[in-house]
C-alpha positions in Angstrom: 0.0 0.0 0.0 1.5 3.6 -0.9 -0.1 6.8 0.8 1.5 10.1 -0.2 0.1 14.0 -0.7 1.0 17.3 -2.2 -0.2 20.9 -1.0 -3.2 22.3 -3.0 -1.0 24.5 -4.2 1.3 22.2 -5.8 -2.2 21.7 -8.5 -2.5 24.5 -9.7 1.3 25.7 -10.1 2.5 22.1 -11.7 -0.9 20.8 -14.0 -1.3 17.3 -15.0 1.9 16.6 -12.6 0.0 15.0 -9.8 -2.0 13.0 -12.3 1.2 11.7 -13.8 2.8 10.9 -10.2 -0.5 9.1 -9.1 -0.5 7.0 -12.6 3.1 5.9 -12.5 2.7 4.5 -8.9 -0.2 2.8 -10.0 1.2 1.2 -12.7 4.3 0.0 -10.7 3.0 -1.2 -8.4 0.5 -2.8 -10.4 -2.3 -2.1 -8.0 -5.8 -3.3 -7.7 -7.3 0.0 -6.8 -6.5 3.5 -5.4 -8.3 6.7 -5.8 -6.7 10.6 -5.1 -8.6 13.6 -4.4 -9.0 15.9 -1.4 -8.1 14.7 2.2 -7.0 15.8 5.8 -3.5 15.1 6.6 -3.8 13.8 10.2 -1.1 14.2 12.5 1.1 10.9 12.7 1.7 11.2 16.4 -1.4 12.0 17.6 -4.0 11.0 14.7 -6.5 9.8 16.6 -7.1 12.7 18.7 -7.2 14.8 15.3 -9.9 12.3 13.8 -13.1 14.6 15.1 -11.4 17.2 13.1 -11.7 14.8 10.2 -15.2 14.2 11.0 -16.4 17.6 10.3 -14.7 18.5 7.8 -16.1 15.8 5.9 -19.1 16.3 7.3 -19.3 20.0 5.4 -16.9 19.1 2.2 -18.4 16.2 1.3 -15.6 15.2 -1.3 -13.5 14.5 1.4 -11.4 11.4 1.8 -12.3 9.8 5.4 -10.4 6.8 7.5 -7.0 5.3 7.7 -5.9 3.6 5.1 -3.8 0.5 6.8 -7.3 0.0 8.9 -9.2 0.3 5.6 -7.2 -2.0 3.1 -7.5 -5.1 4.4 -11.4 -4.7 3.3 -10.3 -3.9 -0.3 -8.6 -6.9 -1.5 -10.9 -7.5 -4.3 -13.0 -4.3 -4.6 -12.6 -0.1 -4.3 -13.3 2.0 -1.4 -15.0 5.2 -3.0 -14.3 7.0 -6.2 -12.7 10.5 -6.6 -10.9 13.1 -8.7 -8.5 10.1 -9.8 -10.0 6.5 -9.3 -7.6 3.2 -10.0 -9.4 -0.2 -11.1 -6.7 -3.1 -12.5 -8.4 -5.5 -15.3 -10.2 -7.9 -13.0 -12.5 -5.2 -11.7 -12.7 -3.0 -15.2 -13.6 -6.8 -16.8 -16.2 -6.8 -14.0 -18.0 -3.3 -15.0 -17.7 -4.2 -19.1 -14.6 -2.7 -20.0 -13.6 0.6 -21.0 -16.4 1.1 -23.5 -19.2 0.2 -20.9 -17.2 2.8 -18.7 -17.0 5.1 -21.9 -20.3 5.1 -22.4 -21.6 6.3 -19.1 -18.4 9.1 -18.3 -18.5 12.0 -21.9 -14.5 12.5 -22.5 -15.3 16.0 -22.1 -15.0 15.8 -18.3 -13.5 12.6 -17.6 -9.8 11.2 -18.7 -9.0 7.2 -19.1 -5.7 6.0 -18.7 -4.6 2.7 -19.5 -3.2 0.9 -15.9 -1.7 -2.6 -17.1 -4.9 -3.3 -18.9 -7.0 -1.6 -16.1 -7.5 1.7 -15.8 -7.2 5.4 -13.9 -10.3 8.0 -14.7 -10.0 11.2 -14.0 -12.9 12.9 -12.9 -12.8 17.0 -14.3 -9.8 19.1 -13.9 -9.1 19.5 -10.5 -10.2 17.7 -7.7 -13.5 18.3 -6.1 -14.4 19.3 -2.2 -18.7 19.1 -2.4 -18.9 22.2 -0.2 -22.4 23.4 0.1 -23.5 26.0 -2.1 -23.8 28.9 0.2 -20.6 31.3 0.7 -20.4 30.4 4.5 -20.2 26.4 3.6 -23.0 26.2 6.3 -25.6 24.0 4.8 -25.5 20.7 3.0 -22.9 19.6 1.0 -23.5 19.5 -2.9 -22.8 16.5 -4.5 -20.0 16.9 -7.2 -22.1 15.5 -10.5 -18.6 13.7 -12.1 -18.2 12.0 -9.0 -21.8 10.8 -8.8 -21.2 9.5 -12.4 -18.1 8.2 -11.4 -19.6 6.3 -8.5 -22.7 4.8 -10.4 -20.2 3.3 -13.2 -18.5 2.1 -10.7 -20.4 1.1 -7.8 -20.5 -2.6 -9.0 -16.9 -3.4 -7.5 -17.2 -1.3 -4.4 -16.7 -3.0 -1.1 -20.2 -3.0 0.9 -18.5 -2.6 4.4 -15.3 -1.6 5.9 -16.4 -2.1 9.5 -15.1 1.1 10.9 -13.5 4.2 9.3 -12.2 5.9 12.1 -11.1 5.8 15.6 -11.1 7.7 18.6 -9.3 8.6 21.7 -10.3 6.2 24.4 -13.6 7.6 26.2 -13.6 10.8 24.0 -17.3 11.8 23.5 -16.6 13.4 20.2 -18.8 12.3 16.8 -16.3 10.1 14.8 -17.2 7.5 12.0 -17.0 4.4 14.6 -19.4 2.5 13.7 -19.5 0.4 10.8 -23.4 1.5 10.2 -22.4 5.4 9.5 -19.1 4.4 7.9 -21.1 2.6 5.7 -22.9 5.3 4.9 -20.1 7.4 4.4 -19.5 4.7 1.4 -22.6 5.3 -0.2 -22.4 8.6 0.2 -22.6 9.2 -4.0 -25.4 7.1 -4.2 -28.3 8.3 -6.0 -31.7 7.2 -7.2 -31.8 6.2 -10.9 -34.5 8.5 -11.5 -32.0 11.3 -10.4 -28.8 10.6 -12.1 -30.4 12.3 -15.6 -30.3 15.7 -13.1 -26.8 14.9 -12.2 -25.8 14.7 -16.0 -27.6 17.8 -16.9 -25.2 19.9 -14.1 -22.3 18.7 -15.7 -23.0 20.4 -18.4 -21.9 23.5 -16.2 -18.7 22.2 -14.3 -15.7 23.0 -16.2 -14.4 20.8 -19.2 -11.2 19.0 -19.6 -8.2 20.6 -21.5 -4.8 19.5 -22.6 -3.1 21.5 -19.4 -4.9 19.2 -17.0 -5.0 16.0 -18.4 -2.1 12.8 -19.8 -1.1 12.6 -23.1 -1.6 8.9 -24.5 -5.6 9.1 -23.4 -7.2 6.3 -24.1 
């Protein structure tokens, strides 16, 4: 497993270079799935007490990654976590979902990028990563769901893992709201879901979230 981050900065001063950092690894280490998008960096010494923190942030950005990731991976052997701005599948699970033309289908190249991972694959989801803050200018009410990810997540959604038992943990006897229960981390999986009857809405906004170019995206596209 291979964990590793950039400041937000580092996007928009060196385009495409995180993409091509977060591809290579992928395809040396020939993985089965990863994703890469926004996240809190959690203090190493003292991560637990920082995981509240965590909690809501993610709880008003709702593109947020949540969890630690040695506690999560031994759930993902055979399936993803979530989906994001960058999402890894290897061959098994893109055999699983049709192949790239099923994938193709459902995700307009206009907004989302396919890269070739060993005969898997790595889609990227719009230009820059996504944070699903809600749409007033004080971030005070519900998060908006980021339409590329919720397309991303319903082509996908087929080879995500159902449970991961518990995303988060706590400081011993701490009363503060955490994902520690493997209902509401569950819920934090499905947290993309919609109804089928809504995605057509969801398709419609992306119409209005900015387009792909050559400054943010791989050459060699599939």
């Amino acid at each position: 497993m291979l964990t590793f981050s950039v400041p937000i900065p580092f996007l928009t001063e060196h385009p495409a270079e995180f993409q091509k950092l977060f591809v290579d690894f992928a395809r040396r280490l020939n993985v089965v799935s990863g994703y890469a998008g926004y996240a809190v960096n959690l203090s190493l010494t003292e991560a637990e007490a920082n995981t509240p923190t965590e909690y809501w942030l993610s709880k008003r950005y709702i593109g947020i990654d949540v969890g630690d990731p040695l506690t999560v991976a031994m759930h993902l052997r055979s399936k993803i976590k979530t989906v994001s701005w960058l999402t890894a599948i290897n061959r098994e699970l893109l055999q699983k979902l049709g192949g790239n033309r099923e994938l193709s289908d459902e995700l307009p190249p206009a907004w989302f990028a396919f890269y070739d991972l060993n005969g898997g694959v790595v889609i990227q989801a719009g230009p820059m990563p996504e944070a699903g803050a809600s749409a007033d200018n004080e971030s005070k009410g519900a998060p908006v769901l980021p339409p590329n990810y919720v397309l991303v997540n319903n082509a996908l959604k087929d080879v995500r893992v159902e449970s991961v038992w518990q995303l988060q943990r706590g400081l011993m006897g701490a009363a503060a709201p955490l994902y520690g229960t493997t209902a509401e981390s569950d819920e934090w999986l499905r947290r993309f879901d919609v109804l089928a009857d809504q995605l057509s809405g969801f398709k419609a906004r992306l119409l209005d979230q900015p387009k792909l170019s050559a400054d943010s995206t791989l050459g060699g596209r599939l």
